[in-house]
C-alpha positions in Angstrom: -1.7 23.6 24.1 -4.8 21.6 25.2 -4.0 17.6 26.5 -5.0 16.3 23.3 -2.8 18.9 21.0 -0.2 17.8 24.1 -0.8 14.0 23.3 -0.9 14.3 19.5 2.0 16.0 19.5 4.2 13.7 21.6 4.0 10.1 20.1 2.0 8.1 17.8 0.1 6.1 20.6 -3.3 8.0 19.3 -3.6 6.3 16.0 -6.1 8.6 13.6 -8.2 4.7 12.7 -11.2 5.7 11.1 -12.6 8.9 9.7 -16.5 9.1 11.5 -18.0 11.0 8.2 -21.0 10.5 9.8 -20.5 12.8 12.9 -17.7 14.6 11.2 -14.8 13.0 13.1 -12.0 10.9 13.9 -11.5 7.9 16.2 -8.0 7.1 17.2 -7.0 3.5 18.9 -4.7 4.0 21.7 -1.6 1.5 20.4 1.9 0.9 21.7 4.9 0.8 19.3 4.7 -3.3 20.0 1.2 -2.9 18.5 2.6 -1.0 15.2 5.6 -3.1 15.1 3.0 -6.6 15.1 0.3 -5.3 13.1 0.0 -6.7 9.5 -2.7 -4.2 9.3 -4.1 -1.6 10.5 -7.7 -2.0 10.4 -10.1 -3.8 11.8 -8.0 -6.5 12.6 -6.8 -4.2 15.3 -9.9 -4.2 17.3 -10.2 -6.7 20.2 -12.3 -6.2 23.7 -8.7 -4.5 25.3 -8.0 -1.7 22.5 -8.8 1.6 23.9 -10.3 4.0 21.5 -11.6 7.5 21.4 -13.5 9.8 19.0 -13.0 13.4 18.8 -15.0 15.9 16.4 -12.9 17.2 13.3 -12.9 20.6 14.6 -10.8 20.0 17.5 -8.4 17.6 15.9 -7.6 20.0 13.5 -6.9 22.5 16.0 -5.0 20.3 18.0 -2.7 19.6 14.9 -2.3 23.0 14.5 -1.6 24.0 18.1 0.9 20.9 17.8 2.7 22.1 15.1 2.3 19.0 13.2 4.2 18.4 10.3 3.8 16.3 6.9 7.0 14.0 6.6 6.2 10.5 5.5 7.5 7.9 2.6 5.2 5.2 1.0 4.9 2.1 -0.4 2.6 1.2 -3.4 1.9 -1.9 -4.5 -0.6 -4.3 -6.5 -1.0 -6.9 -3.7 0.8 -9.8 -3.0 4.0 -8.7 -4.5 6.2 -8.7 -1.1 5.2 -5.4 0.4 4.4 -6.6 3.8 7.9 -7.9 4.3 9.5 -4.9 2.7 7.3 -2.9 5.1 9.2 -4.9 8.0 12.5 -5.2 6.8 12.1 -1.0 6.3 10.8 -1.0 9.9 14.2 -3.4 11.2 15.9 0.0 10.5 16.4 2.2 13.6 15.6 5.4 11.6 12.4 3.9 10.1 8.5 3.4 11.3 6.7 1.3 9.5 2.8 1.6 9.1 0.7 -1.0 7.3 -2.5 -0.7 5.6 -4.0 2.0 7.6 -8.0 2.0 7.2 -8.1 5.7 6.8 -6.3 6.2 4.0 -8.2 3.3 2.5 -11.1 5.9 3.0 -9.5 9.3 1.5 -8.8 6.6 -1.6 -12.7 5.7 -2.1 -13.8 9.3 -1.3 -11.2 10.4 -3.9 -12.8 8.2 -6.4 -16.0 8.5 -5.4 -16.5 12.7 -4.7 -20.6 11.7 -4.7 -20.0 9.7 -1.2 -18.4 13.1 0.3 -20.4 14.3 3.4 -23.1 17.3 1.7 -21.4 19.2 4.5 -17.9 19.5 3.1 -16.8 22.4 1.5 -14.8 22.3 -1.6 -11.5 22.0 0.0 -12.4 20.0 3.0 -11.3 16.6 1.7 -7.9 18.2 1.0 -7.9 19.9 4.8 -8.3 16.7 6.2 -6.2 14.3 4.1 -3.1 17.0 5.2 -4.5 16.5 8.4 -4.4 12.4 8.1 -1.0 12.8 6.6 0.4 14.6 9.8 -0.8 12.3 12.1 0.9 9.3 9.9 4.1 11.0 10.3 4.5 11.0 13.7 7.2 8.7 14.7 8.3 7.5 18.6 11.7 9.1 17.7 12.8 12.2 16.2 15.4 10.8 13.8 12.5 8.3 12.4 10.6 8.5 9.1 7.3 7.2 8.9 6.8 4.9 6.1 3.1 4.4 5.1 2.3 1.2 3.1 -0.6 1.7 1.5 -3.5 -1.4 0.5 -3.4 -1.8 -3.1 -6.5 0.0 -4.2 -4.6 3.3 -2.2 -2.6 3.4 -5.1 -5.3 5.4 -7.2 -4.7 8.1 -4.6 -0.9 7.6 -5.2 -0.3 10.3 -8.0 -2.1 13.5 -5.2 -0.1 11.6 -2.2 3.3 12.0 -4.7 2.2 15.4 -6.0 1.9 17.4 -2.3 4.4 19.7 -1.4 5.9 17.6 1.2 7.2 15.9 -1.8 7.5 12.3 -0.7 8.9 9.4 -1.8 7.4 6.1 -2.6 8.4 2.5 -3.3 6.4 0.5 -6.1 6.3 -2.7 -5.9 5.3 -5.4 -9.0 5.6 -8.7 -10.3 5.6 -9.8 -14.0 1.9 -10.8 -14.8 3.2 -13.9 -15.0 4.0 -14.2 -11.5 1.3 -12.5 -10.5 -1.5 -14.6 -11.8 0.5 -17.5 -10.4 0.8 -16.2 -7.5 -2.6 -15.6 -6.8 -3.8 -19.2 -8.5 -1.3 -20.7 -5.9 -3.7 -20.6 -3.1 -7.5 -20.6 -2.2 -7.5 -17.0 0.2 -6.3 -15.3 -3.1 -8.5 -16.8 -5.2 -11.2 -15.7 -3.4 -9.9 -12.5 -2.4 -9.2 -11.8 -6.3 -13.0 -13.0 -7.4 -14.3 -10.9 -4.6 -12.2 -7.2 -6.3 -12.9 -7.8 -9.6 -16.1 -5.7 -10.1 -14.3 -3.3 -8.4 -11.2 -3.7 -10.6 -13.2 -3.9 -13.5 -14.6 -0.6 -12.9 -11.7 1.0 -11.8 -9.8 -0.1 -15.2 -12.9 1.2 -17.0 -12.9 4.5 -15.6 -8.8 4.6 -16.4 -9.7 3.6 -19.9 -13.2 5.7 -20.8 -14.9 2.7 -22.1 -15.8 -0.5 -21.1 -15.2 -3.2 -23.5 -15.0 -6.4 -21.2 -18.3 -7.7 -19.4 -16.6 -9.3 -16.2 -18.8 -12.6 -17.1 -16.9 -13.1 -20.4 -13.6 -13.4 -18.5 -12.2 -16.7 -17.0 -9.9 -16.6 -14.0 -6.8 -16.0 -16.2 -8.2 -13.4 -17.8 -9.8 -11.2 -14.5 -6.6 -12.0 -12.8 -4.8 -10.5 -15.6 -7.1 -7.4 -15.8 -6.5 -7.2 -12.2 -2.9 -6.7 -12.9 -3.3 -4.1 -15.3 -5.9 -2.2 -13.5 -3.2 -2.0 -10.3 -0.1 -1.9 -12.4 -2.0 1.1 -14.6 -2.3 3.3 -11.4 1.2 2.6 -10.2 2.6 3.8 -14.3 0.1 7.1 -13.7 1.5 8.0 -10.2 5.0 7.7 -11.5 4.7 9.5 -14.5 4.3 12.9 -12.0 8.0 12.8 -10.7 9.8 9.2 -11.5 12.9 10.6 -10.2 10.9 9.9 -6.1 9.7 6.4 -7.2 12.0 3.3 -6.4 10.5 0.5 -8.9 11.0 -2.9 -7.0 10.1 -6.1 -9.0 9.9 -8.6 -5.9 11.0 -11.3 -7.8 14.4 -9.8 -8.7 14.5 -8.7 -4.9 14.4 -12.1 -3.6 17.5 -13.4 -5.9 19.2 -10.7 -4.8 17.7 -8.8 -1.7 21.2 -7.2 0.1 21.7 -4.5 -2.8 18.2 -3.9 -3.4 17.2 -3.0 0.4 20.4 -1.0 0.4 19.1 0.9 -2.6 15.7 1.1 -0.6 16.9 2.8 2.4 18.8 5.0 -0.1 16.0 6.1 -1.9 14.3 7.0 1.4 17.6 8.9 2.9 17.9 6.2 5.5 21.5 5.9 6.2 22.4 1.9 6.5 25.8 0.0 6.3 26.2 -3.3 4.2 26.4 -4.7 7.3 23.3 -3.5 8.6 21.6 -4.2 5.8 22.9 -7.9 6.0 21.5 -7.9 9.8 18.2 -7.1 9.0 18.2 -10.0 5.8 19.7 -12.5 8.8 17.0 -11.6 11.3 13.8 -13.3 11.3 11.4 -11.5 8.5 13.0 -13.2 5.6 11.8 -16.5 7.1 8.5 -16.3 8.0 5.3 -15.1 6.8 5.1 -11.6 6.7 1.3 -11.3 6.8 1.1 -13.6 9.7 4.5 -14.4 11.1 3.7 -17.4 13.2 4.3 -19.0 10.1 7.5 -20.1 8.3 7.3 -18.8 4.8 10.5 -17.9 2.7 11.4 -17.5 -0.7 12.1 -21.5 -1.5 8.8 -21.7 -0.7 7.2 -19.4 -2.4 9.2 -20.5 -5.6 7.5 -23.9 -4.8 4.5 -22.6 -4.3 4.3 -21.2 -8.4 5.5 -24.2 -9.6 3.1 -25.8 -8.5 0.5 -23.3 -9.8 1.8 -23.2 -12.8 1.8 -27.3 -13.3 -1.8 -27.1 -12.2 -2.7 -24.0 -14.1 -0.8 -23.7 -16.9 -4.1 -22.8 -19.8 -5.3 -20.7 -17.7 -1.9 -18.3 -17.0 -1.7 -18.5 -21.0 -5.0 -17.2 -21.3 -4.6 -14.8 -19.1 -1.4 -13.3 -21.0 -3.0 -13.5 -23.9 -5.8 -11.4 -22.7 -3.3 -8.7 -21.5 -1.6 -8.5 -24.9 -4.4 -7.9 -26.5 -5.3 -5.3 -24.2 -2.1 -3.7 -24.3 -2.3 -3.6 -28.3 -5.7 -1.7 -27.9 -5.2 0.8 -24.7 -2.4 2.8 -24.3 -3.0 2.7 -20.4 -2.4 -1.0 -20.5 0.4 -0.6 -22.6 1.7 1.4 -20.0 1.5 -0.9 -17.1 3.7 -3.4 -18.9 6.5 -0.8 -20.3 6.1 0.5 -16.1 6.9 -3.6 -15.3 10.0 -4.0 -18.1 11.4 -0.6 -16.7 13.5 -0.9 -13.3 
């Protein structure tokens, strides 16, 4: 084997961070397993004046792979966005026969290129985008230690690629995470970032939805917050209930909600569901240890569930017209879509 097949093959220190589509490449970001283990996400955010990169053409990345004898081994997590997956992510990660990615950028790109086939480089063949999502997938299940699995968590929007991640022959397993809509428009109406953050997905949301549905029956101006934060639940939750519908029997539904009144047997159902051997001791470590208490997202913060319980109170004292209409909105929906019907029987199911 060449140095790089040598190096790919070894560790996970080359992370595969971008797809170049423009020069028909990869660059990888040299990072330690501190970096993996601090990262919220792995995207830009990464990038300061001391990360070390380097870009290598497709064709010798996929021979390096080959000559490496990479293999496809990974578990995922799905989720609609601010539903706890960051912390599960870590708690996952506390376990010694885990590694925990979060948010990688590249699979945020095999996502839009899936939606999108017309953004493909003219140069790909017909099977090239499923040569180098195999080849993306390899390189995401490399782990610093043999026993590990890799556990991808995907950003929200990955989740339209979740039924061809769960439908490869690797046959992986995922976790979905949710929230009633109830919550989740809380939630989000409980601070300004989301807020924005939500106003700024919409169109895409919108459209998304849309395409799920074949029509499209609501202009996004005719929708107050309630309402697009609603849609924005069904247009996530409606791609989670069509990934599982492939194999339910390698999807762990996880409302995080129920988690947090109860977290010690549903992270020991968790690991489970992944094959990660784990004591009700252990599993009581990991709760005791510092993720449960901070904010997973950016832990120099204290953040824990009394918190967060505050937190919607408050939202919902502040907003309370504007959650109705929202629920409103989504039962109507669900009486006129079957998709939308089936992101809320996905929700009651557990």
């Amino acid at each position: 084997m060449d140095a790089i097949a040598d190096e790919l093959g070894a560790t996970p220190e080359l992370f595969p961070y971008m797809l170049d589509l423009s020069r028909d490449g990869v660059l990888f970001l040299r990072l330690s397993r501190a970096d993996y283990e601090r990262a919220s996400f792995l995207d830009a955010r990464l990038l300061t004046p001391q990360t070390s990169s380097r870009a290598l053409p497709w064709t010798r990345v996929a021979a390096a792979i080959d000559a490496a004898a990479l293999s496809e081994r990974c578990g995922f997590i799905f989720h609609i966005g601010h539903v706890g997956s960051t912390l599960l992510s870590r708690l996952i990660g506390a376990h010694a026969s885990a590694f925990s990615l979060r948010e990688p950028l590249i699979l945020r790109t095999f996502a839009q290129l899936s939606a999108e086939p017309g953004v493909q480089p003219p140069a790909w063949h017909r099977d090239e985008f499923d040569a180098r999502l195999t080849a993306c997938l390899k390189l995401l299940s490399r782990t610093f230690e043999t026993r590990q699995l890799s556990v991808v968590k995907a950003t929200s929007f990955v989740s339209e690629l979740a039924a061809t991640l769960l439908s490869r022959a690797s046959a992986p397993r995922a976790l979905m995470m949710h929230v009633s809509p109830e919550s989740y428009i809380a939630t989000i109406l409980g601070g300004p970032n989301s807020r924005q953050e939500a106003r700024i997905l919409a169109p895409s949301r919108l459209l998304r939805l849309h395409r799920r549905l074949g029509c499209e029956p609501w202009p996004l101006a005719s929708l107050s917050e309630g309402e697009v934060l609603a849609l924005s639940w069904a247009c996530e939750m409606s791609a989670l209930a069509h990934a599982a519908d492939f194999d339910s029997s390698r999807v762990f539904r996880l409302d995080f909600d129920r988690f947090l009144v109860n977290p010690a047997p549903l992270l020991f159902s968790v690991f489970r569901h992944f094959d990660l051997e784990a004591t009700s001791s252990e599993v009581r470590a990991i709760l005791e240890g510092p993720d449960m208490r901070r904010y997973s997202k950016a832990p120099e913060h204290a953040y824990d569930a009394a918190l967060r319980r505050d937190v919607l109170n408050e939202a919902r004292a502040a907003h309370g017209p504007e959650i109705r209409r929202g629920l409103a909105w989504l039962d109507r929906a669900a009486a006129q879509f079957p998709a939308v019907r089936d992101a809320m029987r996905f929700h009651i199911q557990h």
